[in-house]
N, C-alpha and C positions, 0 to 999 in steps of 0.2 A: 504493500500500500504506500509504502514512501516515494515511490515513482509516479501513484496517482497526480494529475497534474490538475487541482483543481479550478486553478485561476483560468486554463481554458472549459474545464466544464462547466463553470459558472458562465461564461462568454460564448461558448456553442450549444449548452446542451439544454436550452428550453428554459432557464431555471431564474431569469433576472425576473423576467415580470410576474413571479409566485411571490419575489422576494420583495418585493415595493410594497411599503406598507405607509399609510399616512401617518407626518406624522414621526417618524423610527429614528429612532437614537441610536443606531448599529452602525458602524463604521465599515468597509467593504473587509477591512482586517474581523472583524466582528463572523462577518459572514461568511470568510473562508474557514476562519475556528469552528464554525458551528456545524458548515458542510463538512468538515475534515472530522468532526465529530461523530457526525451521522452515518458517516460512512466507514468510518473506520471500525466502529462498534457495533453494527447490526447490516453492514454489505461489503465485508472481507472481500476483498480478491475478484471484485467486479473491476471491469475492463471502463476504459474511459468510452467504447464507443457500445459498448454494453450502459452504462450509464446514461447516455444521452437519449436513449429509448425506455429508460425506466422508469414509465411515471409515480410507482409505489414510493419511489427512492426523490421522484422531485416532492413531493407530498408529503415525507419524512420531513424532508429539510425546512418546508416552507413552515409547516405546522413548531419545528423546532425556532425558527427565525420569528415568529411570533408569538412563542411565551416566551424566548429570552429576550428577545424587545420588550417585553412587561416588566421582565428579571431588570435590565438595564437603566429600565426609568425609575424602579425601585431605586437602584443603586444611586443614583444622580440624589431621587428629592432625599435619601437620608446622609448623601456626601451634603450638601446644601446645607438641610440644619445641622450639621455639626460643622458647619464652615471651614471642611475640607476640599481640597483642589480637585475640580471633578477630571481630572486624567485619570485618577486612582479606580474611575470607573473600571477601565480596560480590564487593569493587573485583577480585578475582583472579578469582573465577569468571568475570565481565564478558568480561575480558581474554584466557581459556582459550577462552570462547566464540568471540570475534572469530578466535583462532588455527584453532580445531579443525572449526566449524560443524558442520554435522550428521552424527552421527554412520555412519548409512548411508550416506551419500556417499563416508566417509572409509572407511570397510568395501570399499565397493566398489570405490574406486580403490587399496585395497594389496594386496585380495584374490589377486591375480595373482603380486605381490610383482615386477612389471617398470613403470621409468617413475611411480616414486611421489613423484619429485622432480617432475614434473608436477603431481603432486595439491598438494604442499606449498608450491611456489614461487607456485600459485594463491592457495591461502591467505595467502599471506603479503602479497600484490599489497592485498588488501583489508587484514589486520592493520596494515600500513604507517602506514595511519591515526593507527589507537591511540599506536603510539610516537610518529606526528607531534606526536599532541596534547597525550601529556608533556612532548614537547622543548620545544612552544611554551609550557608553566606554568613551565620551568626559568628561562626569560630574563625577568626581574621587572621589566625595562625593557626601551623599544623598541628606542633609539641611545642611542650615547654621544655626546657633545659633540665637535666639532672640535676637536683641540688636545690633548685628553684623551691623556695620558702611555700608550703602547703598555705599556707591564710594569703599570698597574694593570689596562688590559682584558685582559692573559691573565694575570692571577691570579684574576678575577672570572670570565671562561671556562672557568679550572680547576675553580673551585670551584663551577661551575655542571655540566661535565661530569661530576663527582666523583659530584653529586647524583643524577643521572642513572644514572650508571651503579651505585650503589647501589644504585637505583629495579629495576633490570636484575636485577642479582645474585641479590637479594631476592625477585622475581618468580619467574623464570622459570632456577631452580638448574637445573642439566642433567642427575641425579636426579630434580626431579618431571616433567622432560616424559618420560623413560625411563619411568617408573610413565604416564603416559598412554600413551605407544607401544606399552607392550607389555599397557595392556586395549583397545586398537586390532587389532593384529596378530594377537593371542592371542583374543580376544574374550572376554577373563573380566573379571567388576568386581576383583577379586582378584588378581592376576597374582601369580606364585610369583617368588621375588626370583632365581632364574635366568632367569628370562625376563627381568624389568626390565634386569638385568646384562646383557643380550644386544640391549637397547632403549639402552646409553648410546653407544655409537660413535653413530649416527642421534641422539640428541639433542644430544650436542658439539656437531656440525654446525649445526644447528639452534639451538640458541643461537648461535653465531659465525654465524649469518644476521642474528638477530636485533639481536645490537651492531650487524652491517652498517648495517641500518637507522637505527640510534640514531645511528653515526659519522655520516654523511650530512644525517639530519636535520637535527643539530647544527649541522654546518658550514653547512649553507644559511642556517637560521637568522642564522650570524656573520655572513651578505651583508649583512642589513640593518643587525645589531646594530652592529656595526665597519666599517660604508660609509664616513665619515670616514678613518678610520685608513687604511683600505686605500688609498682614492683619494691618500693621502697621500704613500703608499710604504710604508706599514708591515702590508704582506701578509707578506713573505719572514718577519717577526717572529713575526706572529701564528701561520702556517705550520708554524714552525719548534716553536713553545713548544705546540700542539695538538698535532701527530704525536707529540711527545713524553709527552703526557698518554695518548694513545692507545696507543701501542708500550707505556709502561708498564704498562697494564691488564694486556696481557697474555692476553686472553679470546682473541681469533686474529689471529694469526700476519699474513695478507693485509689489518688492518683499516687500518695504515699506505700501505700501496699504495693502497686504495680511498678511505681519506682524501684522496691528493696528488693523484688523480684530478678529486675534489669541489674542492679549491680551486683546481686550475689554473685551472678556470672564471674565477674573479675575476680572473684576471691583463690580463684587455681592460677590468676597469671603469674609466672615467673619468670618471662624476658618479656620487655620491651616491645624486642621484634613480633611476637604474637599479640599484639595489640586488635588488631585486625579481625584477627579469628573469634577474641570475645564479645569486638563491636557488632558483626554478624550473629552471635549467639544472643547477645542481649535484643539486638533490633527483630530476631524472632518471634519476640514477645510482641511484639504490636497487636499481631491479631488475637490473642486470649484477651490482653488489654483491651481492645474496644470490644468484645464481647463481655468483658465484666462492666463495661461503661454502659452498653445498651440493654444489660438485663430490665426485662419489664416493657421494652420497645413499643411491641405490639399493643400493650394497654394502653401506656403512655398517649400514641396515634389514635386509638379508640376512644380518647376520652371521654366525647359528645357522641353522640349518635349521627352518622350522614343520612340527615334527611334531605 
């Protein structure tokens, strides 16, 4: 699929005037993510002149280019009141995308309203990613130095989690994923704010999946960043001054336990050089971690009745 060449099927293949919408906040970058989206996750391995005859596949995309135009003017009026620079729309859409994919998908797997912790824990399996890849811009170096004083690498840990979790806050409020759940659930671009209000139990959740992921990453990350230190003896230290940075967040409750989880791992390192091997063992943990974060999912979604 990296060879699909979508900037001309968007230009040859029938598909611009599904995409006009009055009115759209979507940028033409907007709507190559979104076709690139559509296609990559539910029409694998279609040819570009296979594509230009498939109306099912122009009908995907255009239905997707019109809730996430809904997604995108959300994102605008709440950068607005909080009098942030609405570029940061883009980087959020991006980020909405990776979580939510395509929109039918997501219709079809909550339609039932049973097992929709299946649908999301999927999503999230791929989203993982994304937060890996913040985690890894946070740490602005590789290692610290042998010998390096343990209280400067966890005030430098702090203030790199700090950042992070900022990153977090800022993102993905448990309000705006509520206002996406319930034009999921509801299937209106508009959800009436008793619905949204009926969508935030299931988005708590879902954020406190999400830090899941952030805690975990993180700590994998410290395998390599603090392999000196540790190999050293100065795990119990660093241990000790992280779970506390985390427990104070605050965001959920289990992220301490899922924390002690991830660094117990390190407790068998004894070179350096295998730093590596126990950040891969700790970042395994992601997926038990968001599944002790979305126990209850399913209720949570069901709060209200869908009448």
């Amino acid at each position: 699929m990296n060879n699909f060449d979508y900037k001309k099927y968007l230009a040859e293949g029938g598909i611009e005037s599904k995409l006009e919408i009055r009115g759209s906040v979507l940028t033409k970058e907007d709507r190559k993510a979104i076709a690139s989206m559509v296609i990559e996750e539910s029409y694998q391995g279609i040819t570009l002149t296979e594509a230009k005859t498939n109306e099912s596949l122009k009908e995907d995309i255009a239905e997707n280019i019109k809730f996430y135009n809904a997604v995108k003017q959300m994102i605008l009026e709440d950068l607005k009141k909080q009098g942030r620079p609405l570029h940061e729309a883009a980087g959020a859409l991006g980020i909405i995308l990776k979580l939510l994919g395509g929109i039918k998908d997501a219709w079809t797997a909550t339609a039932v309203g049973k097992d929709i912790t299946a649908w999301l824990r999927s999503r999230m399996s791929s989203f993982a990613g994304s937060v890996g890849k913040k985690v890894d811009n946070l740490f602005t170096s590789d290692q610290v130095n042998p010998g390096t004083d343990v209280k400067k690498v966890v005030s430098i840990l702090a203030d790199w989690f700090q950042s992070g979790l900022n990153w977090l806050v800022k993102t993905f409020s448990y309000k705006g994923i509520a206002k996406l759940f319930a034009m999921i659930r509801y299937k209106k671009l508009k959800p009436s704010e008793e619905q949204i209000k009926c969508m935030v139990p299931a988005a708590k959740k879902t954020v406190s999946a999400i830090y899941a992921i952030l805690v975990i990453a993180f700590i994998a990350k410290i395998a390599v960043f603090a392999a000196p230190i540790i190999v050293a003896g100065g795990l119990p230290a660093l241990q000790a001054a992280t779970l506390g940075v985390i427990a104070k967040a605050g965001i959920w409750g289990g992220a301490k336990l899922v924390a002690g989880k991830a660094f117990s791992t390190f407790s068998a390192m004894k070179k350096a050089q295998d730093a590596a091997k126990y950040a891969k063992q700790a970042k395994a943990g992601i997926s038990d971690g968001v599944g002790e974060a979305l126990e209850g999912f399913d209720a949570a979604w069901n709060t209200c009745a869908l009448v």
